[in-house]
C-alpha positions in Angstrom: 84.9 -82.8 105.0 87.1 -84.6 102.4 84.6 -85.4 100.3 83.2 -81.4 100.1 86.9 -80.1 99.4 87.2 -82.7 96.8 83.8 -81.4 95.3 84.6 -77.9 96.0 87.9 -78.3 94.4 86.3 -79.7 91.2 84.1 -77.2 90.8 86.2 -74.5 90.9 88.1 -76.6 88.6 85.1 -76.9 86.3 83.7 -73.6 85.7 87.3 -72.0 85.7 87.9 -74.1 82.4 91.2 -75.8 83.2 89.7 -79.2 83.5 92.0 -81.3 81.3 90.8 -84.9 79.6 91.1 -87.4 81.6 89.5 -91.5 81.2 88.9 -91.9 85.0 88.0 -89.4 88.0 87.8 -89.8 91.8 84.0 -90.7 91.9 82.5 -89.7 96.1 79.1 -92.3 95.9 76.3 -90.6 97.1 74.2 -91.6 99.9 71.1 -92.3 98.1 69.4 -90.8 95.6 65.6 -88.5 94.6 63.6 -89.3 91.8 66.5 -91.6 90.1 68.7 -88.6 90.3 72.2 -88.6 93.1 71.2 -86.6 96.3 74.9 -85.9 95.5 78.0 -87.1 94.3 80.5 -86.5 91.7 81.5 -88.8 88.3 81.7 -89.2 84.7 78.8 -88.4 83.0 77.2 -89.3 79.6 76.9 -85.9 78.2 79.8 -85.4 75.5 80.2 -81.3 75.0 79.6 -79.8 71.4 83.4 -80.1 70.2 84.9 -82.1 72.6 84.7 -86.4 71.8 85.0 -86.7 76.0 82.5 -87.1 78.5 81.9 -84.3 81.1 82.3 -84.0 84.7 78.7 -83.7 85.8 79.0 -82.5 90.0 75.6 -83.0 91.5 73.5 -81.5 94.2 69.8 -82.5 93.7 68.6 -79.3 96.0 71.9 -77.1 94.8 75.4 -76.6 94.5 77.4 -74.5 97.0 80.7 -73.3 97.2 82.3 -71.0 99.9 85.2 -69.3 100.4 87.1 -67.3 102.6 84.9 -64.1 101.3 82.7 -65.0 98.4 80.3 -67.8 98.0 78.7 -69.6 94.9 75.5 -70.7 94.2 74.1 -73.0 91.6 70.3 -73.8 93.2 67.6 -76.6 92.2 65.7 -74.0 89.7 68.6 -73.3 87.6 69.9 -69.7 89.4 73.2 -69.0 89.8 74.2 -66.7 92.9 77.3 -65.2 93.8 77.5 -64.1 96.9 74.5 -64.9 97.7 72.4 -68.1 98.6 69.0 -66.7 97.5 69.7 -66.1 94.1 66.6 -64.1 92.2 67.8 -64.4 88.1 69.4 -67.1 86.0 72.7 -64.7 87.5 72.3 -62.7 90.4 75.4 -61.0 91.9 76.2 -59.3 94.8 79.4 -57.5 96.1 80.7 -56.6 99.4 80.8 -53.3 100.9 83.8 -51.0 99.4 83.6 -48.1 97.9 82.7 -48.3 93.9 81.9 -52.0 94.3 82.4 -53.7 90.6 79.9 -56.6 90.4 81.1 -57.0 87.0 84.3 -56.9 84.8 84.9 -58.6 81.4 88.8 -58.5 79.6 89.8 -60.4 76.9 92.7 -62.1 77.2 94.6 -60.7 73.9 93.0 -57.1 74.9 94.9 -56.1 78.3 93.7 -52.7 79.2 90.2 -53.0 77.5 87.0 -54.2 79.4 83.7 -53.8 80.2 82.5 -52.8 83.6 79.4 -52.4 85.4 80.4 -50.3 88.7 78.6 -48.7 91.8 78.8 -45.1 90.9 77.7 -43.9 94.2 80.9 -44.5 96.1 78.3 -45.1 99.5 77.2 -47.6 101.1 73.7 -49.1 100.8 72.7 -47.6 97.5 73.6 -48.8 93.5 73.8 -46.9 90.5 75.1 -48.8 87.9 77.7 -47.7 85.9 78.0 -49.1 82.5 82.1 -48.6 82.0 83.4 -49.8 78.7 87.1 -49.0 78.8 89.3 -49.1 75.5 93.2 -47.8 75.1 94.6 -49.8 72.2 93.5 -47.9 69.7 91.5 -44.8 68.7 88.1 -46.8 68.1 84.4 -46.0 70.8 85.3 -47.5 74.1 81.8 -48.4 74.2 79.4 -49.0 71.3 75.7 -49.8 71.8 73.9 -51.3 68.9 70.1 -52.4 67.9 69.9 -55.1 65.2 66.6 -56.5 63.1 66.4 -58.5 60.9 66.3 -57.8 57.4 62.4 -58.0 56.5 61.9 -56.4 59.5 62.6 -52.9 58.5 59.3 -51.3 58.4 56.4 -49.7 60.5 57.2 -46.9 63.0 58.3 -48.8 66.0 62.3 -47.8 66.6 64.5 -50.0 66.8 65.9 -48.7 69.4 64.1 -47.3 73.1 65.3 -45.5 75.7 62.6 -45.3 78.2 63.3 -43.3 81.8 59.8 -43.3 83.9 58.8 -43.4 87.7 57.5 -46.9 88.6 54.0 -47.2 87.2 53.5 -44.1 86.2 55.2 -41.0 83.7 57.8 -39.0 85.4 56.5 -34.9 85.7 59.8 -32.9 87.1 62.9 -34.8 86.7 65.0 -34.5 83.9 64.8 -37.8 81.9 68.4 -37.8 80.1 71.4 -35.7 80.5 75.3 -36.1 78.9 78.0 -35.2 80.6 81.4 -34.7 79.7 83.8 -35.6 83.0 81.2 -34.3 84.9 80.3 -31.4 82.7 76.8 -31.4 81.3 76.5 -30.8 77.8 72.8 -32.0 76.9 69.9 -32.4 79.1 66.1 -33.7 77.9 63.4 -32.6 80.4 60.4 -34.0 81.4 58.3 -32.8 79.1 60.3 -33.0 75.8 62.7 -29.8 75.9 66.4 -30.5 74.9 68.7 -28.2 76.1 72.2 -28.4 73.9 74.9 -26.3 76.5 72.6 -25.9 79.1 70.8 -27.3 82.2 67.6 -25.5 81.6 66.1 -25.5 78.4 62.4 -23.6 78.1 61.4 -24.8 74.5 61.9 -27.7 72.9 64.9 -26.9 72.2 67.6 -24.7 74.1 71.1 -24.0 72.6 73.2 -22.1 74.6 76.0 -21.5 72.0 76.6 -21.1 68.2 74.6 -23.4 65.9 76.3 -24.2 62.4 73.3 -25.7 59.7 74.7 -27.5 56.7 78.7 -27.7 58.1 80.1 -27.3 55.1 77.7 -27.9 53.2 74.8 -26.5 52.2 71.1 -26.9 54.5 68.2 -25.4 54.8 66.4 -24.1 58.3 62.7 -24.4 58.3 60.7 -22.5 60.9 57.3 -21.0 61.6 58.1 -19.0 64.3 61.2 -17.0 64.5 62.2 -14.9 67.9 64.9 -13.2 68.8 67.5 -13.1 72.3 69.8 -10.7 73.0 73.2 -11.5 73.6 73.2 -10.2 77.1 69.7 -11.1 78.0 68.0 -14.4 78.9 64.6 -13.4 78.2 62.9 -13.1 74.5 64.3 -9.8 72.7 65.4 -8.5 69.1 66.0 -10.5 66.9 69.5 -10.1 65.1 71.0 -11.8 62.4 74.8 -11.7 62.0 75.0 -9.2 64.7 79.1 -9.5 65.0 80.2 -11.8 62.2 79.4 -8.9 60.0 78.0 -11.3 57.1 75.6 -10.9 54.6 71.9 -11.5 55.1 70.0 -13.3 51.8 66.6 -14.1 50.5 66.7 -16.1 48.2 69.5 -16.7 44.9 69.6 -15.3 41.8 67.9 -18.8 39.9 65.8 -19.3 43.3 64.0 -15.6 44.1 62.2 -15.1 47.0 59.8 -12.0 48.5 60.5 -10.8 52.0 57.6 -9.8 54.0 57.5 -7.3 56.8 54.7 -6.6 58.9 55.8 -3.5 60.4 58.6 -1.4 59.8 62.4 -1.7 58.8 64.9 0.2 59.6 68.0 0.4 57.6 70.8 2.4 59.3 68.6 3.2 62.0 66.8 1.7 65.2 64.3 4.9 64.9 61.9 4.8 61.8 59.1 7.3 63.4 56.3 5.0 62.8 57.3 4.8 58.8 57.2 1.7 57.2 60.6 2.1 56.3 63.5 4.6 57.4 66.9 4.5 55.9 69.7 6.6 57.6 72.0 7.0 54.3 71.5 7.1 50.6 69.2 4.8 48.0 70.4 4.3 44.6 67.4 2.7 42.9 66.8 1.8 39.1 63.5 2.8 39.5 60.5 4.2 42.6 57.4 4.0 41.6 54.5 5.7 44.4 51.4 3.2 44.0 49.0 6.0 45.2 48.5 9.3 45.8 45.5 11.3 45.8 45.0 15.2 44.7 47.4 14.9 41.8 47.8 18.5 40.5 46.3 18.1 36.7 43.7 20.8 38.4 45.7 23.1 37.8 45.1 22.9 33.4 41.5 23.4 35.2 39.0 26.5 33.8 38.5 27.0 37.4 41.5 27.0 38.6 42.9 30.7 39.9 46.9 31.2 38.4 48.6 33.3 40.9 49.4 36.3 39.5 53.4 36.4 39.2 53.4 39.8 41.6 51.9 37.8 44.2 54.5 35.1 43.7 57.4 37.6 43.9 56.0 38.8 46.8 55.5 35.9 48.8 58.9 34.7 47.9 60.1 38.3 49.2 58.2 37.9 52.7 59.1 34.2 53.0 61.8 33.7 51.1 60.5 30.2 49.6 58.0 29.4 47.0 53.9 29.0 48.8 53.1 25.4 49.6 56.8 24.4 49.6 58.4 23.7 52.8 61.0 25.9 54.1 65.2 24.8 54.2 64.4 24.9 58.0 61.2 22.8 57.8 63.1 20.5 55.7 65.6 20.0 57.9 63.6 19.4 61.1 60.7 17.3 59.5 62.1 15.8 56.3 59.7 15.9 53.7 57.2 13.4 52.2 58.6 12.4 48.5 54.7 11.6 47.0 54.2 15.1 48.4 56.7 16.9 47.4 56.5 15.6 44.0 53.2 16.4 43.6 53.7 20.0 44.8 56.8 20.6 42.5 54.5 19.4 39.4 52.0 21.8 40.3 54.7 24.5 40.3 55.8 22.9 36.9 52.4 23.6 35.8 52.2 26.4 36.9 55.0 27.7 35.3 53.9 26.0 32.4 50.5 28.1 32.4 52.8 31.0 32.9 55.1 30.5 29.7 52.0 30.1 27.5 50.8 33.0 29.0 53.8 35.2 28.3 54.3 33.4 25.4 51.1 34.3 23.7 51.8 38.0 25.1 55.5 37.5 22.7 53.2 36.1 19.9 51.3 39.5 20.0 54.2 41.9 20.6 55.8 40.3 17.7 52.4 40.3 15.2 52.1 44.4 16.2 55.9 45.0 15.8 55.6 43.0 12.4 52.3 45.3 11.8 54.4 48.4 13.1 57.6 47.5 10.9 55.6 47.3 7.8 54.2 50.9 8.7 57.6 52.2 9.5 58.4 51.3 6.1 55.4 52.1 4.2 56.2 55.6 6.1 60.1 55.5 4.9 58.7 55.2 1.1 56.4 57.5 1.9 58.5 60.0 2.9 61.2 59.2 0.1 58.9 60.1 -2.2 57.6 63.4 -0.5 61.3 65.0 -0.3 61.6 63.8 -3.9 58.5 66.1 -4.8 59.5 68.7 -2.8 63.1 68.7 -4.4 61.2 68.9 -7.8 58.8 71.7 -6.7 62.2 73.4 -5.7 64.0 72.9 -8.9 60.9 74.0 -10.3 60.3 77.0 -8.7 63.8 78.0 -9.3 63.7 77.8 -12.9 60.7 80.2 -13.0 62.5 82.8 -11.0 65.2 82.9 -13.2 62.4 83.7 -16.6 
């Protein structure tokens, strides 16, 4: 029994790192030895440590070393394994821990560090199940409390292999339903990565590969581009695919493209500006357009045929007539048609140049009537005077035949 204490003691001693130098040690003989090693014992040895100039203590246990105490064990068997708290150990350091709630198999402190450590921890809090729980704790400064890192070497740094892997599977085989990664915040989850690749950012549930639930800033503040081939849109009080809207209540600009950078924007359908109702147009715009320039691509039955031989003037007492009845020009929508319908501008265009024509057509018309009134009143003027000489020169014969006639009376 003296000679275990003394053993035990040493031990302890040993791997606690307070063994001090010393020239001579109690030696306990063993009985006899197995394949020319001690069955046990405890003595100088001849190994001399890296950075030491002393021999060590070598304690030995051909079939193991074993150490008890009132609650814990040690175990050091003949293949190398160290066991704590248990006598079957299964790695080069197996450890096992009592029953208490959020057992700690292991805790690391440095000794200039108090308060920082590294922890692996039972985070089940019940008995007869372990999930580890990987607890680095740091408080003297503002630095990661835990930092992970992956290192190569320098001419490895090539091929598509990552450095680092995080690999979360069902034994033998791929897992289907469960979540594969989630990160929490105090308990809150803030990122989760499904089964089958979708990544939800603010949200337990993603359906795509990748579900935000919350405002996205690309670029911070700086500037980043968004690259997509698909765009949809979700309303802000729906959880199913809707509209799509772009700055719906920051009230910001929409751009495509820069001034040294210009871009097209294609629709396939119809836009509305001002207005969620366009009719069926391609376009509907509840407000004003101020444009440099409109041009119509198209637009069939232009009215040059009305400059055509064949084609019948109205006759300007039909016009007035019509306008009497109707009290709008024929072919031209009405103020009250106008205002139900709208009008089409290609249209209407086309049917104010045909009125422009038309009027046209008129004004030569009357025109060439004014040509001729004014060549027959020219023709007429020159007879008025031709009839003024005329006439000048009939009273001045008769005022002659007069004077004549008077003189004969008087002989």
């Amino acid at each position: 029994m003296k000679r275990s204490l003394k053993i035990a003691a040493i031990a302890a001693m040993a791997l606690g790192g307070q063994l001090q130098a010393q020239t001579s040690y109690p030696v306990s003989t063993s009985a006899h030895t197995v394949n020319d090693s001690p069955w046990y014992g405890l003595g100088r040895s001849s190994k001399v440590l890296p950075g030491t100039t002393f021999q060590a203590v070598q304690l030995a246990g051909y079939y193991g070393l074993y150490m008890k105490t009132g609650l814990g064990q040690l175990t050091f068997n003949h293949q190398g394994l160290l066991g704590i708290n248990t006598d079957n150990p299964q790695a080069t350091l197996d450890i096992r821990t009592s029953k208490t709630t959020f057992e700690t198999p292991l805790h690391l402190e440095l000794e200039d560090a108090s308060g920082d450590s590294f922890s692996i921890k039972n985070a089940t809090g019940a008995n007869n199940q372990f999930i580890p729980n990987l607890i680095g704790k740091h408080i003297s400064d503002n630095r990661e409390a835990l930092y992970i890192s992956g290192r190569i070497g320098s001419g490895n740094d090539s091929g598509t292999v990552p450095i680092m892997t995080f690999d979360s599977r069902i034994d033998g085989s791929t897992a289907q339903i469960r979540p594969l990664f989630a990160w929490d915040n105090n308990g809150n989850r803030k990122m989760l990565l499904t089964a089958d690749g979708k990544l939800g950012l603010g949200t337990s549930s993603p359906t795509e590969k990748l579900t935000i639930a919350g405002n996205v800033n690309i670029g911070a503040d700086g500037n980043a581009s968004l690259r997509v081939r698909n765009l949809y849109g979700k309303s802000s009080s729906s959880s199913a695919l809707d509209h799509l809207y772009l700055n719906y209540s920051s009230r910001k600009n929409v751009y495509v493209g820069s001034t040294n950078n210009q871009a097209s924007f294609f629709v396939h359908g119809n836009i509305g500006i001002g207005t969620e109702q366009t009719h069926g147009y391609k376009l509907g715009v509840n407000g004003k357009i101020a444009a440099l320039e409109v041009k119509v691509a198209k637009q069939a039955n232009w009215p040059d045929f009305v400059f055509s031989k064949n084609y019948e003037l109205p006759k300007l007492e039909e016009v007035a007539l019509h306008i009497k009845e109707k009290g709008h020009l024929k072919n031209i929508p009405s103020a009250k048609e106008v205002g139900e319908n709208g009008f089409f501008l290609a249209q209407m265009d086309a049917k104010l140049l045909q009125k422009i024509e038309e009027l046209t057509l008129y004004t030569i018309a009357q025109e060439q009537q004014l040509s001729a009134q004014r060549k027959q009143n020219e023709r007429q003027q020159r007879e008025i005077e031709a009839l003024k000489r005329q006439n000048k020169l009939l009273t001045s014969l008769v005022a002659r035949i007069a004077n004549i006639e008077k003189k004969l009376k008087k002989d």
